[in-house]
N, C-alpha and C positions, 0 to 999 in steps of 0.2 A: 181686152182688145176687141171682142166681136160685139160687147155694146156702146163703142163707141164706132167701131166698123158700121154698125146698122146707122148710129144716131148721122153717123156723116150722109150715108144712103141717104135718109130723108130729108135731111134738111136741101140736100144738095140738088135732090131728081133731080134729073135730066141737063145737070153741069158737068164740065171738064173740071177736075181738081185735082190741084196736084200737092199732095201726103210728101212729105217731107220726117224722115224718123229711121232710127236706126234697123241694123241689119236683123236686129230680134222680131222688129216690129215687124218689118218686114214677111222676114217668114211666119209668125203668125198668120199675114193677114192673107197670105199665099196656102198657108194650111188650112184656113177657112173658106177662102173661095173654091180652094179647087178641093175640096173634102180630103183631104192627105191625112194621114193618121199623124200625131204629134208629134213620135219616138223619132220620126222621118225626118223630120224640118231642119236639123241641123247637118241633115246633108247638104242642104240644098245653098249654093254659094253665091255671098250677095257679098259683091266687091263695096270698096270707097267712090261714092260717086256715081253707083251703078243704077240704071233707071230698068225699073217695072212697069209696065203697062195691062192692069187690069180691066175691062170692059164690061159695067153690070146694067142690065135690064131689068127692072122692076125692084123692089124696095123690101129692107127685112130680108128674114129667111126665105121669101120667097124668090128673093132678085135669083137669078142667071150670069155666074160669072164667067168669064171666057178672057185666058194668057193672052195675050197677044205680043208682048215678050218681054222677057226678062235676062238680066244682063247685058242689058246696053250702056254705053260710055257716054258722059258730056263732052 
């Protein structure tokens, strides 16, 4: 998940895109941005249909991720 997380970073800089993928992937890619330990992630509850909103500045490991929220409804 985080080399294709990175590969999306660059192709993408500085576009909105929207990740479409299950609740697994999901928390991965939520354990990855915000540094969470792995054991954790399945606490973390991602309904049917639920939108996440991550926000990164700069590219690879060095981008800057920032929630801006998660578990939101369509």
């Amino acid at each position: 998940m985080r080399a294709g997380w990175n590969d999306l970073l660059t192709e993408q800089a500085g576009k909105q895109v929207l990740v479409v993928c299950h609740a697994g992937v999901i928390r991965m890619a939520l354990a990855h941005a915000l540094n969470l330990p792995l054991a954790g992630t399945y606490r973390i509850d991602v309904p049917s249909a639920g939108l996440t909103r991550i926000k990164v500045q700069g590219i690879g490991d060095e981008a800057h991720h920032q929630l801006l929220f998660h578990h939101g409804k369509l």
